[in-house]
N, C-alpha and C positions, 0 to 999 in steps of 0.2 A: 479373569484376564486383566494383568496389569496395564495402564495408560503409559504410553510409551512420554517419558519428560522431552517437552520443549529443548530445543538448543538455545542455550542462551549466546548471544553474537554483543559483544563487547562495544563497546563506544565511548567517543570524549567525553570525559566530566562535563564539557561546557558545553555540549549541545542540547543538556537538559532543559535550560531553562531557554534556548533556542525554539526549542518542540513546543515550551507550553506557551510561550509567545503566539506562535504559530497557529498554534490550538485557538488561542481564543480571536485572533485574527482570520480565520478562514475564506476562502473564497466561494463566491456562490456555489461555485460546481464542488466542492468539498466541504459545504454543509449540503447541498442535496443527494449527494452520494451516501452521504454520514446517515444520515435522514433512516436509507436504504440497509444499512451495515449492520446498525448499533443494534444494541439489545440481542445477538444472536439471529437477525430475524434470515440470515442464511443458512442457518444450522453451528456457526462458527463466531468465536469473539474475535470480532477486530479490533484495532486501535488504530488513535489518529497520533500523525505527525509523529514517528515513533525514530527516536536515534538508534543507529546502527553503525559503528566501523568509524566513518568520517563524515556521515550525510545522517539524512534527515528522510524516512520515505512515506509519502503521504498516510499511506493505512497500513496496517499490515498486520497477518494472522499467524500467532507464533505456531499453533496447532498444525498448519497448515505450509506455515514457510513461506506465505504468499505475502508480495509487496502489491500493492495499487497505487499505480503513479497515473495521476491527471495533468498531461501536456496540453498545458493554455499558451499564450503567447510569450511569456517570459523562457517556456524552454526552447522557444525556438532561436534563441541565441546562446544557449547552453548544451546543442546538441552533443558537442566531443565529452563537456564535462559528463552530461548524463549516461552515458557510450559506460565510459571507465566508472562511475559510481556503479551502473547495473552487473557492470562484469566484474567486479572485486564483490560485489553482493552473492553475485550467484556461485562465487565462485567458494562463498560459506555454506552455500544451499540454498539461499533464498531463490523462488522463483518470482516474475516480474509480469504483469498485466499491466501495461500503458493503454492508456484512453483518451480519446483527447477530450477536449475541455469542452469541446460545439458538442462533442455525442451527449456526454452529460445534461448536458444543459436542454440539447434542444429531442433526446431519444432515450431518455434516462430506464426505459423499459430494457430495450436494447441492448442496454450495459449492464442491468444485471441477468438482463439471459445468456447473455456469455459467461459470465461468472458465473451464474450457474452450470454453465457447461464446462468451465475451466475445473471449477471444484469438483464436481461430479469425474473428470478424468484423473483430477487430482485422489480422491479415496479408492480409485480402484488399482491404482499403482504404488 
């Protein structure tokens, strides 16, 4: 059985060095998430801060197509922008799991039993 290739989703030059800024700047809820992520321990490789298109989305799993956005209090004045980032995203395929930034922090079990349960709906379709 061949592995079906990654879509690769195009992006600005210049958001590279945006991402690894980013990367080594993270916020508490996205290194405890990372903590949860890395190393395959879902069965999948994710990646932090990865560019795509014209944005930047917190994690995300090319195998999968999956973005993980954590809304802390900076997106709550960026509602309309994030609106149109997620809908030119998905409209490549990506799909979108937002969490907010209190579950993280404060039910971090929580947020990956949904992901679990996202992924799990995710391989059977």
């Amino acid at each position: 059985m061949s592995k079906k290739r990654n879509k690769i989703i195009p992006y600005r030059n210049d958001l590279k060095e945006k991402a690894r800024e980013l990367r080594k700047h993270g916020t508490l809820s996205e290194v405890l998430l990372w903590q949860e992520l890395k190393n395959k321990r879902l069965g999948y490789q994710f990646h932090r801060q990865v560019p795509m298109l014209d944005y930047i989305v917190d994690f995300y799993c090319h195998e999968l197509m999956l973005a993980i956005e954590i809304d802390g209090e900076s997106h709550e004045h960026s509602v309309d922008y994030d609106d149109i980032r997620q809908k030119r995203l998905e409209q490549e395929g990506v799909r979108f799991f937002r969490v907010d930034d209190k579950d993280v922090k404060r039910n971090i079990d929580w947020v990956i039993k949904e992901l679990i349960f996202i992924i799990s709906d995710l391989e059977r379709n």
